[in-house]
C-alpha positions in Angstrom: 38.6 -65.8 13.7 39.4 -64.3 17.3 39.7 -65.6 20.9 37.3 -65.1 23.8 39.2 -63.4 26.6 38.0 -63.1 30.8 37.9 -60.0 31.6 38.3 -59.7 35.5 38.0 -55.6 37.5 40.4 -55.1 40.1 43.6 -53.8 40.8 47.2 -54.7 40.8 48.8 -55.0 44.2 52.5 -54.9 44.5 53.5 -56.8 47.9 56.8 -55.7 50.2 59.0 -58.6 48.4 57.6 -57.1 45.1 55.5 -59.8 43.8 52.3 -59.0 41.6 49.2 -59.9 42.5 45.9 -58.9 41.3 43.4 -58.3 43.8 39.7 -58.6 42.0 36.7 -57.1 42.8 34.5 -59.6 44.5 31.1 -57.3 43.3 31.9 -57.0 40.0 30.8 -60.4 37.8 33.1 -61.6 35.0 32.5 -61.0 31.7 34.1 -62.9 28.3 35.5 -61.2 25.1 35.6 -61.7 21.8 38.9 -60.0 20.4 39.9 -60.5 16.9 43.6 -60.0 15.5 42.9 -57.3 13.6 41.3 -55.1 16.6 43.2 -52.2 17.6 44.0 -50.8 21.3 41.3 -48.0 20.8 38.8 -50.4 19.9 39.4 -53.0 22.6 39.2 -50.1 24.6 35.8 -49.1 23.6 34.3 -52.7 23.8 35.5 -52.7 27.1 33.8 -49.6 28.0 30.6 -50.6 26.5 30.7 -54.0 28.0 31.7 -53.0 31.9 29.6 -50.0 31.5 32.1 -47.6 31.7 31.8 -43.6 31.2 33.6 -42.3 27.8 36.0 -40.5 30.0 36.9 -42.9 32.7 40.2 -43.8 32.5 40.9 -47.8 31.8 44.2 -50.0 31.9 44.2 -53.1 30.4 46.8 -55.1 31.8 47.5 -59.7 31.5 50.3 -61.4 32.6 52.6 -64.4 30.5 51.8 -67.8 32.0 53.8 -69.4 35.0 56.6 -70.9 32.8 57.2 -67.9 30.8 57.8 -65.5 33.7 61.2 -67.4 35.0 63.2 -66.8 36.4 61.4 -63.8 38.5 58.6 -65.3 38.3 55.6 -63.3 40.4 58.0 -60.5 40.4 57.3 -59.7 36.9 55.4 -57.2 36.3 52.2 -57.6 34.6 52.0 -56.5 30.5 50.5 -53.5 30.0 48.0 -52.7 27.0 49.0 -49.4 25.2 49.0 -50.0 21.3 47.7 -51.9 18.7 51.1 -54.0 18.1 50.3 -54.9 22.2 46.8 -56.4 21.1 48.7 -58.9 18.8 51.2 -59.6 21.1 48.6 -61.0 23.7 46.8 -62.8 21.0 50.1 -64.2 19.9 50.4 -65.7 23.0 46.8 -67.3 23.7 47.6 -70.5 22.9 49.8 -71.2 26.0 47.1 -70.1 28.6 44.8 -72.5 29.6 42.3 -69.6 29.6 43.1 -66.0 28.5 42.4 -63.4 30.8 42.7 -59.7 30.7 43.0 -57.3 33.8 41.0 -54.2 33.7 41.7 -51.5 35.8 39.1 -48.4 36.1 38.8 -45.0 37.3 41.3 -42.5 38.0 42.9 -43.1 41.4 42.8 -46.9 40.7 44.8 -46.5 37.6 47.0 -43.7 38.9 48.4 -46.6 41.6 48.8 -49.1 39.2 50.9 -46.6 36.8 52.9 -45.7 40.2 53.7 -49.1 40.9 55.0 -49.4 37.5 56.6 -46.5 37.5 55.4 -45.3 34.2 56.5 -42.3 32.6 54.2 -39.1 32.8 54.2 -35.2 31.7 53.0 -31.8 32.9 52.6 -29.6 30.6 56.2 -29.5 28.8 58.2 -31.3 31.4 58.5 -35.1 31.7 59.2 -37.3 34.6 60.5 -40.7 34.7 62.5 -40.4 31.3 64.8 -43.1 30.1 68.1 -42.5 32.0 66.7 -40.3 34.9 68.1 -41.8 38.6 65.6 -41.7 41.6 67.9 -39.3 43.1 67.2 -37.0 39.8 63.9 -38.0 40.0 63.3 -36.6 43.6 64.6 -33.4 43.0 62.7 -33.0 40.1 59.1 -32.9 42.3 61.0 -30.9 45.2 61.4 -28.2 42.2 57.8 -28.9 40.9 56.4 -28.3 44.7 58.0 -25.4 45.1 57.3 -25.3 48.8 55.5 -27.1 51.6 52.8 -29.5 50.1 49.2 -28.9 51.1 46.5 -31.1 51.6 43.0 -30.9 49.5 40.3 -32.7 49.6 39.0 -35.2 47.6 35.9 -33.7 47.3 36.9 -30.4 46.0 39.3 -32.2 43.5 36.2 -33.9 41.9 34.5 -30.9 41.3 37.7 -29.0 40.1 38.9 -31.6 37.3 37.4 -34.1 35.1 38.9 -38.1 35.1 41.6 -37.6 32.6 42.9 -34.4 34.3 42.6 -36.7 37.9 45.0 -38.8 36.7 48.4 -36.3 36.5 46.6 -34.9 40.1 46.5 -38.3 41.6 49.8 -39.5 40.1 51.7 -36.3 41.4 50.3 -36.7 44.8 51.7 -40.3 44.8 55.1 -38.7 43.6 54.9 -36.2 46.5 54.0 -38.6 48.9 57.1 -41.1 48.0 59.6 -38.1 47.6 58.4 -36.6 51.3 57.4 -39.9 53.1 54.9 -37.5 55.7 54.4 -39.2 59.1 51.0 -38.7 60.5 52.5 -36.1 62.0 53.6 -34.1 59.5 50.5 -34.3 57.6 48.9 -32.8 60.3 50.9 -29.9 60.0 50.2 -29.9 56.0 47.9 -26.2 55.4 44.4 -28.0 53.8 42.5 -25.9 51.2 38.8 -26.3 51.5 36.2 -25.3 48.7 35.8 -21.6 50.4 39.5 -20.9 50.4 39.7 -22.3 46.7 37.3 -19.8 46.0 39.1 -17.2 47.7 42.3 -17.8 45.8 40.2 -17.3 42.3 38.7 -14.2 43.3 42.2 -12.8 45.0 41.2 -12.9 48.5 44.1 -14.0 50.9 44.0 -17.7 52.1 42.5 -18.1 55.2 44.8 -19.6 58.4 41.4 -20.7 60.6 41.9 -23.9 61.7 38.7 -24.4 61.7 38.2 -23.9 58.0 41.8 -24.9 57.0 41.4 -28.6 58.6 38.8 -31.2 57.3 39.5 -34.3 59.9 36.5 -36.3 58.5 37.7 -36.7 54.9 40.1 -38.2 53.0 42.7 -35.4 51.3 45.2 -35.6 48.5 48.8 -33.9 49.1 49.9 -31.8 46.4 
């Protein structure tokens, strides 16, 4: 016996007076679910995969939110549930039977779930440090990516970060960019004055060669960059 779950693509929005909403993707049809109680996370996660057509590595977060009632008192400012374990699967069974009809929010691809987890302020790791830990204060927080940085931030484009790192590793690129972003709140003007690595100068810095300071090869007005 299971239940037949919506599954909607989009993205969670959080709004200035922090209320959820979940802004779908009008392109992307609806599709329906069967999920069974004893399904775990890993293999909800590969139905969905198969069913949205998604690549083995994409990142996904599967996401659904209590009905109306439930959420009281905050009511749209509660944040949506997020999917992570098998015990999480049961739980949003457990709770089918007060929605009028079950739906699931699936989030996809790397920067998309990267802003999601930032809203949410989920817990993340480099290497052997952690961020975000239980009992860690914004102000602690902050200085933590001031040490991480190091320096000034530079921007890099997005293009070069697609051909440096697979999905998975674009998530902990994206997510510290976010991080950066929040901790040193650029004006337009400041970004301006960010150094941008191009694919040349990456190249550069792999075979030794000093960074180059052209502006002319430094600045790429016409696409979108990441700081880091």
């Amino acid at each position: 016996m299971g239940t037949f779950v919506r599954i909607v693509q989009g993205i969670w929005e959080k709004t200035p007076t922090g209320e959820w909403r979940f802004d779908e993707n009008p392109a992307l049809e609806g599709e329906t679910v069967l999920i069974k109680p004893e399904d775990s996370y890993e293999g909800l996660v590969e139905m969905i995969r198969i069913r949205l057509n998604l690549g083995v590595l994409t990142p996904v977060a599967l996401t659904y939110q209590l009905p109306d009632w439930m959420l009281l008192p905050e009511g749209p400012r509660a944040p949506p549930i997020t999917l992570s374990a098998d015990k999480d699967v049961e739980t949003m069974l457990s709770v089918r039977e007060y929605m009028t009809e079950p739906v699931m929010y699936v989030t996809s691809e790397p920067e998309l779930v990267v802003k999601y987890q930032f809203l949410c302020r989920t817990p993340f790791k480099i290497g052997e440090n952690s961020f975000l830990g239980e009992g860690i204060t914004k102000e602690q927080h902050h200085h933590a990516i001031k040490e991480l940085v190091g320096g000034h931030p530079i921007v890099c484009s997005k293009t070069m970060l697609d051909m440096l790192f697979n999905e998975p590793q674009l998530l902990i690129v994206y997510r510290v960019s976010l991080e950066i972003e929040m901790v040193y709140a650029p004006s337009n003007e400041e970004r301006e004055e960010f150094l941008r690595l191009t694919v040349d100068d990456m190249i550069s810095i792999v075979e030794g060669e000093p960074l180059s300071t052209e502006e002319e090869r430094n600045n790429v007005p016409n696409e979108e960059g990441i700081i880091f």
